[in-house]
SEPA-181380 format. One line per 2 residues: number of its first residue (from 1); their letters; for each residue z, x, y of C-alpha. Coordinates in steps of 0.1 Angstrom, whole numbers, plus 5000, padded with zeros to 4 digits. Layout:
// residues N
NUM	a	Z X Y  ...
***
This chain:
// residues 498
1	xx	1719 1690 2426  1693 1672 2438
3	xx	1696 1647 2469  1674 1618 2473
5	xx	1674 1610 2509  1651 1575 2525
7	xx	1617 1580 2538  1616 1565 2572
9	xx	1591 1568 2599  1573 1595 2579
11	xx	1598 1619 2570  1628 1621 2549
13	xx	1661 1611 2563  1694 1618 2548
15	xx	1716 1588 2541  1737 1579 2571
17	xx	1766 1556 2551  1791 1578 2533
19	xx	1782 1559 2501  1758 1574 2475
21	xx	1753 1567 2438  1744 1596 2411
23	xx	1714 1599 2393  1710 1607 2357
25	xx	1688 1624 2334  1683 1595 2303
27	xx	1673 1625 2279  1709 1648 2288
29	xx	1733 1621 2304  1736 1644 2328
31	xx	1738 1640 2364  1706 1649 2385
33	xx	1715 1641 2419  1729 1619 2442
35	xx	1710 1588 2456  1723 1576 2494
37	xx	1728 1544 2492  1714 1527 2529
39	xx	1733 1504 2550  1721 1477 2572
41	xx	1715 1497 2600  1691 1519 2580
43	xx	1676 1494 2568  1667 1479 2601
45	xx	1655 1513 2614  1633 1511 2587
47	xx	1622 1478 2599  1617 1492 2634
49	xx	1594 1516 2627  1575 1499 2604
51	xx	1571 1469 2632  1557 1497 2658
53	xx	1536 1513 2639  1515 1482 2622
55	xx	1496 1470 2652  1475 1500 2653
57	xx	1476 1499 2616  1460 1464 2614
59	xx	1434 1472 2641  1419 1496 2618
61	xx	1391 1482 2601  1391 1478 2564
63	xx	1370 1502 2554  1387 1531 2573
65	xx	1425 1518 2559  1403 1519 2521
67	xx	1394 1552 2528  1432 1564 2530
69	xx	1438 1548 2499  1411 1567 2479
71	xx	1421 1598 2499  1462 1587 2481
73	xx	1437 1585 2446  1425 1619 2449
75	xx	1459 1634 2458  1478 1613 2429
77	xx	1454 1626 2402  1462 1663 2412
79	xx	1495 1659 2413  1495 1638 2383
81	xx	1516 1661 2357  1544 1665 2382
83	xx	1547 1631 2387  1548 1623 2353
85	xx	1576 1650 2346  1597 1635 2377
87	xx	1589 1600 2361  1600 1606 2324
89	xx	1630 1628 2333  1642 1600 2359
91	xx	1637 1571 2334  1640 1580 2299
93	xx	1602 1571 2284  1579 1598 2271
95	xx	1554 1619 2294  1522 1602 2280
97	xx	1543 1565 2285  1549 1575 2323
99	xx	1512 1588 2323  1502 1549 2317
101	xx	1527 1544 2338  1508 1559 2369
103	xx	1474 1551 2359  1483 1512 2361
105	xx	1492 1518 2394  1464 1534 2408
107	xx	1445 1512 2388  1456 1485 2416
109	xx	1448 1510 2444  1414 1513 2429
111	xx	1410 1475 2439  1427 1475 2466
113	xx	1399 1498 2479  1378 1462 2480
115	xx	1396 1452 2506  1369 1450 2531
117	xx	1353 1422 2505  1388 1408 2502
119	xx	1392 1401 2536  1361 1388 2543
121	xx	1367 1350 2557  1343 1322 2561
123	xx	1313 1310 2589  1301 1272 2591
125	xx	1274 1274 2618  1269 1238 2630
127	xx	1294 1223 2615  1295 1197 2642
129	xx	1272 1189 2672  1273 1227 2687
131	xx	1301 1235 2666  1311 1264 2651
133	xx	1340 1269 2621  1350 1301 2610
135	xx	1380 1313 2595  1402 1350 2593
137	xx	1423 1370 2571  1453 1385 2591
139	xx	1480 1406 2575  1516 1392 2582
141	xx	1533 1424 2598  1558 1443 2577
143	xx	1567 1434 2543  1588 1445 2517
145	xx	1588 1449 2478  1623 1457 2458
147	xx	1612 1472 2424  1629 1480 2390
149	xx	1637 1509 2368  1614 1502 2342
151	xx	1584 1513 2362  1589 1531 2390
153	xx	1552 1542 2396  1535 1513 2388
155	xx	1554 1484 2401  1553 1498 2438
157	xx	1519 1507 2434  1511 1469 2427
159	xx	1531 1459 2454  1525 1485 2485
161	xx	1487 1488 2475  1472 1453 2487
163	xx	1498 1451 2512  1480 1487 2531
165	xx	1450 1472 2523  1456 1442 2541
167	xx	1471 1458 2575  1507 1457 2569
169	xx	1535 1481 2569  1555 1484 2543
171	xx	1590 1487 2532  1597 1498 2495
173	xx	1635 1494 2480  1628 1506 2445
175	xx	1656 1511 2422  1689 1533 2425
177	xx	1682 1545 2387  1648 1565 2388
179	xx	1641 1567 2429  1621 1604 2429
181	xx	1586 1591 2423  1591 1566 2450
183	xx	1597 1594 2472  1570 1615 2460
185	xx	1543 1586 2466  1555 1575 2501
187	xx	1547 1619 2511  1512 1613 2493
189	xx	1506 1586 2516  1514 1602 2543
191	xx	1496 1634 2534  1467 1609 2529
193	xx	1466 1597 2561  1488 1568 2562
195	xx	1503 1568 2600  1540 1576 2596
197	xx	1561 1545 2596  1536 1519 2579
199	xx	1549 1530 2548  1586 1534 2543
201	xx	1614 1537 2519  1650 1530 2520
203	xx	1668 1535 2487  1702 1512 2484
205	xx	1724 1486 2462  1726 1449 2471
207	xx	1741 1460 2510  1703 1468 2512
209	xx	1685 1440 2497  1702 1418 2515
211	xx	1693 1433 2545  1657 1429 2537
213	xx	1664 1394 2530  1678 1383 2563
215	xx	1658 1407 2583  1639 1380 2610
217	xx	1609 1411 2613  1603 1411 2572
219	xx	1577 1386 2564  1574 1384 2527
221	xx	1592 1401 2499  1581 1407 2461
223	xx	1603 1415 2438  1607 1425 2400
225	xx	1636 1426 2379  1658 1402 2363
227	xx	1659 1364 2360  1688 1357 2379
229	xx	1680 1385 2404  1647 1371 2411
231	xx	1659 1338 2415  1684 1346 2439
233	xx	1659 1369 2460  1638 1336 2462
235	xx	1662 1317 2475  1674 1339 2498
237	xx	1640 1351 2513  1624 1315 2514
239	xx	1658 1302 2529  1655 1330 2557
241	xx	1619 1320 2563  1599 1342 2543
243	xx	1570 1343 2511  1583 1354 2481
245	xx	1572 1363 2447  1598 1373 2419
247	xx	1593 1380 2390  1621 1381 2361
249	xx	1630 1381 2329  1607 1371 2294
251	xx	1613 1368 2258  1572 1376 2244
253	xx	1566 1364 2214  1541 1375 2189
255	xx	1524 1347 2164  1513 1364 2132
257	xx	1492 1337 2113  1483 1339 2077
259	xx	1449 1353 2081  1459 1379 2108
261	xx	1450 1415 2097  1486 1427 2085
263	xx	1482 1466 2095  1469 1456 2126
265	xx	1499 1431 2134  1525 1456 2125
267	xx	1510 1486 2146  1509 1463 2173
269	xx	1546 1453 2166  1557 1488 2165
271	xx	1538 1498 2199  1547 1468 2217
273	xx	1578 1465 2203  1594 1498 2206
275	xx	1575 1517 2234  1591 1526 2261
277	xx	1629 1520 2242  1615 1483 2247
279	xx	1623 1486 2287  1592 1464 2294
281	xx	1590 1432 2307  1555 1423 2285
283	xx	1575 1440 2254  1574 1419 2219
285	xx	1605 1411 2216  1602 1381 2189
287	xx	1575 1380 2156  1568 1347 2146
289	xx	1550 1349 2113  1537 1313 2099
291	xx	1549 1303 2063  1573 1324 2042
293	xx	1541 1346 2026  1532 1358 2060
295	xx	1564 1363 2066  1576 1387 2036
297	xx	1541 1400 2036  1552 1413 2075
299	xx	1587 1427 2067  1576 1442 2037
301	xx	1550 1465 2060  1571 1464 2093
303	xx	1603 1473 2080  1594 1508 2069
305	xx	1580 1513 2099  1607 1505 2119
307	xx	1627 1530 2098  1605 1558 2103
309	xx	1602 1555 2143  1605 1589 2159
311	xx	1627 1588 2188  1629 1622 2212
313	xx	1637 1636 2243  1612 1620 2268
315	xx	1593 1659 2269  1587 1656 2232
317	xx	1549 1647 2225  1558 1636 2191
319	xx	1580 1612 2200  1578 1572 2197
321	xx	1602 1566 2223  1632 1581 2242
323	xx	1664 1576 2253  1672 1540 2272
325	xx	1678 1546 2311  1716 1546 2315
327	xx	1746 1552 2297  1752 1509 2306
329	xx	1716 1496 2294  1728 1514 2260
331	xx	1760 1500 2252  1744 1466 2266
333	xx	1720 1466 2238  1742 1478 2212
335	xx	1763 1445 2223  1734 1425 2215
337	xx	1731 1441 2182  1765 1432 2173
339	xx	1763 1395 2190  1731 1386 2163
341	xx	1749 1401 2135  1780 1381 2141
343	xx	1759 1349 2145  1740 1355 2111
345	xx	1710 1370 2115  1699 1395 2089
347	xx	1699 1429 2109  1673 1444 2084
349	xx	1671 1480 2103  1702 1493 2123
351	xx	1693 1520 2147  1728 1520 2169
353	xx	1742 1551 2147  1711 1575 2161
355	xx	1725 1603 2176  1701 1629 2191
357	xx	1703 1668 2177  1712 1688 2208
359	xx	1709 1661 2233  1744 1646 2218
361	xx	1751 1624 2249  1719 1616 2258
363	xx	1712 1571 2257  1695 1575 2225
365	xx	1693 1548 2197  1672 1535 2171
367	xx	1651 1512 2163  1665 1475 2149
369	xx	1652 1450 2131  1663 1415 2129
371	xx	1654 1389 2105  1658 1354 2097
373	xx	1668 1352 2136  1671 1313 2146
375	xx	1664 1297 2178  1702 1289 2190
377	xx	1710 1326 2188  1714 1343 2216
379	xx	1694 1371 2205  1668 1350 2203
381	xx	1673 1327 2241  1683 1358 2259
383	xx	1663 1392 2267  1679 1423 2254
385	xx	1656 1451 2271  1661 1470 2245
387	xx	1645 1485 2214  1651 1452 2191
389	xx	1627 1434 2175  1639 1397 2160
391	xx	1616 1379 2137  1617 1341 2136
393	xx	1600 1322 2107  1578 1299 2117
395	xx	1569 1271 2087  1536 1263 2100
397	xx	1512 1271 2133  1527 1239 2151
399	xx	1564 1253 2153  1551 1287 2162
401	xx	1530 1274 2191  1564 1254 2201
403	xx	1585 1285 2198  1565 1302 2223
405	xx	1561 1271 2243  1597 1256 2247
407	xx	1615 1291 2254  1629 1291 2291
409	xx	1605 1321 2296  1573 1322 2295
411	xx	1560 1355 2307  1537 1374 2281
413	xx	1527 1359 2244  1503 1372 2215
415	xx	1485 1352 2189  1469 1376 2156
417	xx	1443 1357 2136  1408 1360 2126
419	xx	1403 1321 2128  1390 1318 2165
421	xx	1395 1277 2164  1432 1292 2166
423	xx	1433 1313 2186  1413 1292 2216
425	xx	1437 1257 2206  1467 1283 2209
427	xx	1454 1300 2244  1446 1264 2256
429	xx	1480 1248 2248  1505 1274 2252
431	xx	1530 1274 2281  1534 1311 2288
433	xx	1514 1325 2320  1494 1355 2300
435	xx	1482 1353 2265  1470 1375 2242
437	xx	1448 1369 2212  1447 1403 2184
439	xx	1462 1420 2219  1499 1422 2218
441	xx	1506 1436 2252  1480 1408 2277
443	xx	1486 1430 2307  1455 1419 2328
445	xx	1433 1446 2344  1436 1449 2382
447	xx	1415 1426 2392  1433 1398 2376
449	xx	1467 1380 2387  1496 1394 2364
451	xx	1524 1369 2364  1544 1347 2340
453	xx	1555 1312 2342  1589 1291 2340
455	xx	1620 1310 2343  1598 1344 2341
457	xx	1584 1338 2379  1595 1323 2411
459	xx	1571 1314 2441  1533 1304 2439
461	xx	1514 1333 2441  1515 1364 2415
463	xx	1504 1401 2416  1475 1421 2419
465	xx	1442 1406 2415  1430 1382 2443
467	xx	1460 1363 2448  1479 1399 2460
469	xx	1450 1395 2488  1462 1361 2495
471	xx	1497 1366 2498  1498 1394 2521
473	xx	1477 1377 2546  1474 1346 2563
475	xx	1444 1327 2573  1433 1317 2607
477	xx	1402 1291 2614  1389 1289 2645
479	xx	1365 1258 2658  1342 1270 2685
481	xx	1320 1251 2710  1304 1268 2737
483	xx	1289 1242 2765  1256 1229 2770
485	xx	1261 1223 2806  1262 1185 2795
487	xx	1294 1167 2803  1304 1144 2779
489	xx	1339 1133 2790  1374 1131 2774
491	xx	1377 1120 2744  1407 1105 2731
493	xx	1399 1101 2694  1409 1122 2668
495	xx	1377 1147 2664  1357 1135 2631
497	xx	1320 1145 2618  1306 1111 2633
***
């Protein structure tokens, strides 16, 4: 059985608490190994050896700390089928969805290579009479990021990237459910030439996000998961004097209009709908076709579809999706099932009876389909992570742009049409933080911010792009005058441009 231990101080350090949680294998049900679960005082060593070693982190220049980030590239890529084995065994989704999984990642890394551009401040020569203004990027000194399940390459990778590139030291808590390719990147770094300790992981329950939390050396904290996890990670780490940026839930909702290209709407339901056993936080999770043609027109091609979705064990290349990533997360979603049929939705397809041949108590289940879903349901308000798809008739564009617009989420939404007068009114007035028009899935590239808006995100800054630059450092300006042998005297005004 394997033993995932913490990565501290540039080794691997076995857990220290007595308490440990098992791992298991999404495709089996089996157990894989135990997790140690870190206390507070592991935590904090964590935090100690990440505070000595920044300094001489930070006084590296830029371009040196890029280098070790392209050397981590180069490393990743070569191990690359490993770490997507480790990644789709560990969570359940399919070897060429935890391929994506990793390239998104390094996709960030590949930015975070700019940083000797990013960090690049601003000169005013003259500014005043002999006066000089310029300003500085700093990093803050050791930071955190507490990740989800859902992607366990990708999401630290977005987090720890900009944050190396920026000169700080970093402490990852990713979660207890799918912790081995954590592990696995924190030895690349190292093996890249990260000095030991800038980069460190603890694995651990709420004991150790609290820790992180209240820790007085921990100057900012992102975080993904859940809505009321990320709201009460905000709180916490704002009330204890730090930045944060959390991220939650979302309910993404998909506008079909009248003159969309049908085929293309419902391959781009199926994909976004049902990859990954819908464990994303930008999956479609609600169709909103306008006017009742659109809508039969949609069910009469999607729900065939839905039907004939190949689900496998995540080393199957044929498969659609796998299994979900616990044994919980399964029966949670089946609940949900059963909560829309009881309030009168029409459950069109019914995947919950989808057992897997020879994988018997794997988390395996099938695809459903909801229709005639309303907006009071609670299939509809609340997000089911799960692969469920609920379409909502819409009676013209108006109602479908307020769906989208008055849901307490408002992380990822999708617009298919061939009118473009739409499609710009609808990217203009919707209140959702990323849109997609004839692109069902509006993950930026790297080097644009990814985050939602509402009840999806909490804090002022999002990730990647420029504004992961700007939360990991802070800016210094410094006024300089240098004297001219002329004495002028004290002056007792504020200082202006006069």
């Amino acid at each position: 059985m394997t033993k995932f231990p913490h990565f501290i101080g540039g080794k691997r350090v076995e857990g220290k608490s007595g308490r440990f949680s098992d791992v298991f294998e999404p495709m089996t049900g089996e157990v894989r190994g135990q997790l140690a679960l870190a206390s507070r005082a592991e935590v904090r060593a964590a935090v100690e050896n990440a505070k000595a070693a920044q300094p001489a982190w930070a006084a590296t220049n830029p371009q040196r700390r890029a280098r070790v980030l392209m050397k981590f590239l180069d490393l990743v890529h070569k191990d690359y089928d490993a770490l997507a084995d480790l990644l789709a065994r560990e969570h359940g989704k399919t070897i060429a969805d935890a391929r994506g999984d990793i390239q998104r990642g390094l996709e960030v890394v590949e930015y975070s290579i700019g940083a000797p551009q990013m960090m690049k401040g601003e000169y005013t020569e003259g500014a005043g009479p002999g006066i000089d203004i310029y300003s500085m990027r700093q990093p803050l000194g050791v930071v955190a990021g507490i990740t989800p399940f859902n992607f366990p390459a990708m999401i630290p990778l977005w987090k720890c990237a900009p944050a190396l590139a920026c000169g700080n030291a970093f402490i990852l808590k990713p979660s207890e459910r799918d912790p081995g390719v954590p592990l696995r990147l924190a030895e690349l770094f190292l093996e890249a030439g990260l000095p030991a300790g800038v980069f460190n992981v603890v694995n651990g329950d709420k004991e150790a996000v609290d820790a992180i939390l209240t820790d007085p050396d921990i100057r900012a904290v992102g975080f993904v998961g859940s809505t009321p996890i990320a709201e009460y990670v905000f709180k916490t780490a704002t009330a204890h004097g730090k930045r944060a940026q959390c991220f939650g839930g979302a309910k993404n909702h998909m506008i079909v209009m009248p003159d969309a290209d049908m085929d293309q709407a419902v391959d781009a339901l199926i994909g976004a709908g049902y990859g990954s056993a819908g464990e994303r936080c930008m999956a479609v999770s609600v169709a909103v076709p306008v006017g009742e043609k659109t809508a039969d027109a949609l069910m009469q091609k999607l729900t065939p579809r839905v039907e004939s979705l190949k689900i496998g064990p995540s080393t199957d290349p044929s498969a659609d999706f796998g299994p979900l990533v616990t044994k919980e997360a399964l029966q949670r979603v089946k609940n949900y099932v059963e909560i829309g049929v009881k309030e009168g939705a029409k459950l069109v397809v019914d995947g919950r009876g989808f057992k897997m041949q020879g994988y018997e108590n794997g988390y395996y289940m099938g695809g459903c389909l909801f229709d005639h879903v309303t907006k009071d349901m609670r299939i509809y308000k609340e997000e089911i992570f799960g692969p469920v798809l609920s379409v909502v008739r819409a009676k013209d564009y108006n109602e479908g742009l307020a769906l989208a617009s008055d849901h307490e989420y408002g992380n990822g939404v999708a617009i298919f049409t061939r009118d473009g007068d739409a499609a710009r009114d609808f990217a203009t007035k919707v209140d959702v933080g990323m849109v997609g028009v004839n692109v069902p899935i509006p993950v930026p590239l790297a080097y644009y911010t990814f985050g939602g808006w509402k009840r999806s995100a909490f804090g002022d800054l999002n990730q990647h792009g420029p504004d992961a630059f700007r939360f990991y450092t802070k800016t210094k300006t410094v006024t300089s005058r240098w004297p001219t042998g002329v004495k002028e005297g004290a002056e007792f005004v504020i200082p202006t441009m006069s």
